[in-house]
MARVEXKE-998061 format. One line per 2 residues: number of its first residue (from 1); for each residue x, y, z of C-alpha. Coordinates in steps of 0.02 Angstrom, whole numbers, plus 50000, padded with zeros to 5 digits. Layout:
N
NUM = X,Y,Z; ...
end
This chain:
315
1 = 50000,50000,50000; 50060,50171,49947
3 = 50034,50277,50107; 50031,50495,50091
5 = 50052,50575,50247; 50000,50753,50296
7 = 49928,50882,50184; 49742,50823,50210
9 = 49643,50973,50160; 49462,51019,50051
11 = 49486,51130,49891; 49341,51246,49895
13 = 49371,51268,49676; 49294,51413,49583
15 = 49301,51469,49391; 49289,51643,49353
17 = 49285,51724,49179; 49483,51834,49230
19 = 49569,51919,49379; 49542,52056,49464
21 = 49414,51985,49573; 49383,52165,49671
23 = 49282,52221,49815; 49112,52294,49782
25 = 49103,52192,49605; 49018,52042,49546
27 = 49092,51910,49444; 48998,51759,49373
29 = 49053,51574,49438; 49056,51461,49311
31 = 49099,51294,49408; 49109,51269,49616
33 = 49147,51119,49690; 49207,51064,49852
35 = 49325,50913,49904; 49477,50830,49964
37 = 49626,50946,49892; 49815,50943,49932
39 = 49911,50775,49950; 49753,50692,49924
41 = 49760,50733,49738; 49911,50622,49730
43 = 49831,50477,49835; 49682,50478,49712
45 = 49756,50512,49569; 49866,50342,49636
47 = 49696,50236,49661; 49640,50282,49479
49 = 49806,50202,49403; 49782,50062,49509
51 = 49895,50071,49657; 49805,50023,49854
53 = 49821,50180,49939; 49817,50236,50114
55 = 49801,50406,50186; 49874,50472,50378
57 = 49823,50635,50401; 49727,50763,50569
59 = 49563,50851,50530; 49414,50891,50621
61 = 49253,50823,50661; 49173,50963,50539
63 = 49084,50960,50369; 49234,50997,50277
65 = 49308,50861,50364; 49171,50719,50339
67 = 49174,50786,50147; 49360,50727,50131
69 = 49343,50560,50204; 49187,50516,50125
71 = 49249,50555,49949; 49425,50466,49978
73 = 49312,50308,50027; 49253,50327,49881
75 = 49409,50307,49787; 49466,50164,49875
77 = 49594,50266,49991; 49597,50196,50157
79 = 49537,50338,50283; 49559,50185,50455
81 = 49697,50288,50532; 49664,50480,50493
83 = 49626,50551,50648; 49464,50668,50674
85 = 49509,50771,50820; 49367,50844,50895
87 = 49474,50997,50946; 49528,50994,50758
89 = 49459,51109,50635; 49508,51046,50446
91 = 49607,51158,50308; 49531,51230,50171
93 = 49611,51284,50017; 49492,51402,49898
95 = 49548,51371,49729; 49492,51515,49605
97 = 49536,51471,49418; 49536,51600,49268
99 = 49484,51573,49080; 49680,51546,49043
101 = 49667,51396,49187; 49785,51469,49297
103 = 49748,51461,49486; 49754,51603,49621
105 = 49742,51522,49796; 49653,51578,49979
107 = 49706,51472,50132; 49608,51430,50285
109 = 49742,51339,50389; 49630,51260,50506
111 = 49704,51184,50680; 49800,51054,50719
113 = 49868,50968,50883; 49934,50801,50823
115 = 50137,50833,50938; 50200,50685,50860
117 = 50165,50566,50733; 50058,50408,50794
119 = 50144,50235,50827; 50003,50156,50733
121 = 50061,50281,50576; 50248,50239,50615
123 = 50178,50050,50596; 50085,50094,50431
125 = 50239,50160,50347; 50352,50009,50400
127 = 50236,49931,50318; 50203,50026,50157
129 = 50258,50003,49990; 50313,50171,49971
131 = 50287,50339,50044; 50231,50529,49992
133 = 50218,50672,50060; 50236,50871,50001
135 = 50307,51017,50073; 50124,51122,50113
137 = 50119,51152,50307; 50012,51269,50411
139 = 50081,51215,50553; 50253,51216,50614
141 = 50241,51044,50689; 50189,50967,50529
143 = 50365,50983,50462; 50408,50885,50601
145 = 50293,50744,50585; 50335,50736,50367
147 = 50517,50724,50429; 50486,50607,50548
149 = 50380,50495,50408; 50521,50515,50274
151 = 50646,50442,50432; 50566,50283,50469
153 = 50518,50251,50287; 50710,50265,50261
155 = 50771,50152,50411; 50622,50032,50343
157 = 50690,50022,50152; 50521,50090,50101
159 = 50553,50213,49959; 50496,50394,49993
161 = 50437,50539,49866; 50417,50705,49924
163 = 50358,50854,49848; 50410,51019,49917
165 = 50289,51128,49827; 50274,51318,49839
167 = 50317,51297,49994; 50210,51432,50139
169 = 50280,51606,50141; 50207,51618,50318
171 = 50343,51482,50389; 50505,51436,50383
173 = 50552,51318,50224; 50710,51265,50278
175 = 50669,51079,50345; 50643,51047,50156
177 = 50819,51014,50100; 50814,50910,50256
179 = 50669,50817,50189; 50737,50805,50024
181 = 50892,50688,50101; 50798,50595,50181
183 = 50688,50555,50006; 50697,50429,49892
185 = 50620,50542,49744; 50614,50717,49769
187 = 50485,50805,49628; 50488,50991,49607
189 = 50450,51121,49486; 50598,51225,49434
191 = 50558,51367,49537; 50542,51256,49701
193 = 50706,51165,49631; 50802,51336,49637
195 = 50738,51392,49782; 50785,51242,49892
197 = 50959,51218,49794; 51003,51403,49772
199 = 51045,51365,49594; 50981,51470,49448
201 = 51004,51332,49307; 50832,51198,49318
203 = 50984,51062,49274; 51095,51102,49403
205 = 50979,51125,49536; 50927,50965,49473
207 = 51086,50892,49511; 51107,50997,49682
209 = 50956,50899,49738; 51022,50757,49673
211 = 51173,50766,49783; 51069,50796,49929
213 = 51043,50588,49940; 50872,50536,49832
215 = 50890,50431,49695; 50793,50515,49562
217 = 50743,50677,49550; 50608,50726,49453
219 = 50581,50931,49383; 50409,50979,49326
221 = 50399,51104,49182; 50231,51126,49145
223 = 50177,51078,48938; 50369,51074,48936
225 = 50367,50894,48993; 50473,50854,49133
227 = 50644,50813,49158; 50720,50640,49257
229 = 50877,50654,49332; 50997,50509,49421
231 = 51157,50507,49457; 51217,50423,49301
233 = 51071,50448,49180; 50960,50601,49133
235 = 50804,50609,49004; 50715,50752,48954
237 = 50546,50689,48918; 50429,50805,48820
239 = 50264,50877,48876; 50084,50831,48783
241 = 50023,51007,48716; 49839,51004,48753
243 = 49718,51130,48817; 49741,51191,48956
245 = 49571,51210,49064; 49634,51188,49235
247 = 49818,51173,49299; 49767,51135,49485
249 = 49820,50967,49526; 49921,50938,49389
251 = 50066,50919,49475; 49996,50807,49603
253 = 49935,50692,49468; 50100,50690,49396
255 = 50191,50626,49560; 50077,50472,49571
257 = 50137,50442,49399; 50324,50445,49449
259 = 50273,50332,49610; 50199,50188,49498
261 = 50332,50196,49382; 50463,50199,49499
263 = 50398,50066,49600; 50365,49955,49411
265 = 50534,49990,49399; 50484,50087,49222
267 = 50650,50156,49140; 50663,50353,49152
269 = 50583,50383,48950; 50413,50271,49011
271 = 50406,50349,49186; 50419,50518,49086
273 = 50282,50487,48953; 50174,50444,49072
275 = 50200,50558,49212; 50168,50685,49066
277 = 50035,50590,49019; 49949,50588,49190
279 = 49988,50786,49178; 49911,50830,49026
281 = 49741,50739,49061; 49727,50825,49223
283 = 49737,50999,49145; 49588,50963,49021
285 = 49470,50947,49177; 49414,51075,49307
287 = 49445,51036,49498; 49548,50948,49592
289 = 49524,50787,49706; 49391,50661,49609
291 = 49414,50770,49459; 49610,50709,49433
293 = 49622,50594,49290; 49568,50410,49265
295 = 49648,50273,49181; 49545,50284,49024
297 = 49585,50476,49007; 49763,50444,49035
299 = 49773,50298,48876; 49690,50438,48759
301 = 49816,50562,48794; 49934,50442,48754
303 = 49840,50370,48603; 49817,50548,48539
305 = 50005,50590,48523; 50070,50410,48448
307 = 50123,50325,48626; 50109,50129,48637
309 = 50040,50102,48819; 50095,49954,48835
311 = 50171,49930,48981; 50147,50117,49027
313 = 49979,50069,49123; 49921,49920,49233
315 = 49793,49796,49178
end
């Protein structure tokens, strides 16, 4: 079982016709929807290739709350261990989205009070298959519970993928380069790559990262494609231009691509066509959460641009 840990939060998502949304005006919605957002794009977007999927996470006994693990039962995530703390109040992310597709972003943090991560998670992750978790905390503690994850996945053998994000301009960002040695995969977008490695060039923060102690490292470039770096091997793997409806999530979708792939032990050109794959069928659909890409939409981005998928996607 893949397990994702943290980052358990709603996406409130909106569509408006173009920014400035200002006070005193009125702007038409064209789409509103509300459900699980963050890490649990990844975990979903996981269940819909085919993977079992688990998710640890702290919200509260609240609607928002009861709308997240309803909708990952859903998808087949397993919700047994998240904890709804009464005292809790649950994260919620309000996703606005512009003609062009690009997303502006409000954040509730909620409250949290887990001090340390559970021994029944610690178990879980022994356990797991593999490991994710991203770099989006409200909290300062939640840093230190991710860490703590990405530590016992490593003394366990159990591979670990972390995403640092935008990272949260309200906190210190520093216990990312800290998570990314203690990662198996580390997937970023250039910017987040520069920012954690202090290097201007996307290849040699690439490699900066690289030298940190993961295996792979994985840059996101948008319709560029992406980019898979080891320490002996790199392959630049070309993005899927399609329409562009609704970038949110996109990224998200993408890592669960990289996790199967890695864990099919895919060589770097598969994992990248289907990571970018995976990518470019999430952007053609609004919303986040149980709006991320199936299977079938997956194979007809690939269809569409010439890929064989066999062997790309499980049975």
């Amino acid at each position: 079982m893949i397990i994702v840990l943290g980052d358990l939060l709603a996406d409130l998502s909106l569509r408006i016709e173009a920014f400035p949304v200002q006070a005193g005006g009125m702007q038409r919605v064209s789409y509103f929807e509300l459900g699980p957002g963050g890490a649990a794009n990844t975990g979903i977007a996981a269940a819909r290739l085919g993977l079992s999927v688990g998710h640890l996470g702290e919200i509260g006994d609240d609607r928002a709350g009861r709308w997240i693990v309803e909708d990952l039962k859903a998808e087949g995530v397993d919700v047994s261990e998240v904890i709804m703390a009464p005292r809790a109040t649950t994260a919620v992310a309000g996703v606005i989205v512009d003609a062009s597709g690009e997303p502006a972003y409000l954040g509730y943090p909620g409250r949290q009070y887990l001090p340390s991560l559970p021994d029944a998670w610690a178990t879980r992750i022994q356990k797991a298959e593999a490991l994710f978790a991203d770099g989006w905390i409200d909290h300062t503690r939640q840093a230190d519970l991710i860490l703590e994850g990405l530590q016992i996945a490593r003394k366990a053998s159990v591979p670990a993928f972390f995403d640092p994000g935008p990272g949260n301009p309200a906190l210190d960002n520093g216990w990312q380069s800290e998570a990314c040695r203690r990662a198996t995969v580390v997937l970023a977008t250039e910017d987040e790559a520069q920012r954690i490695s202090g290097r201007s060039d996307p290849m040699e923060s690439a490699h900066a990262l690289l030298a940190l102690g993961p295996e792979l490292v994985v840059i996101k470039r948008g319709v560029a494609g992406c980019f898979l770096v080891r320490k002996d091997e790199v392959y630049l793997a070309g993005g899927y231009p399609v329409e562009a409806r609704d970038t949110t999530g996109a990224g998200d979708s993408l890592d669960a691509a990289v996790i199967d792939g890695f864990l099919r032990r895919l060589s770097l050109e598969s994992m990248g066509a289907l990571a970018n794959a995976v990518g470019a069928a999430k952007v053609q659909k609004l919303g986040t959460g149980r709006n991320v890409p199936t299977r079938d939409e997956v194979r007809a981005v690939l269809q569409r641009f010439g890929v064989t998928d066999t062997g790309l996607l499980r049975d």
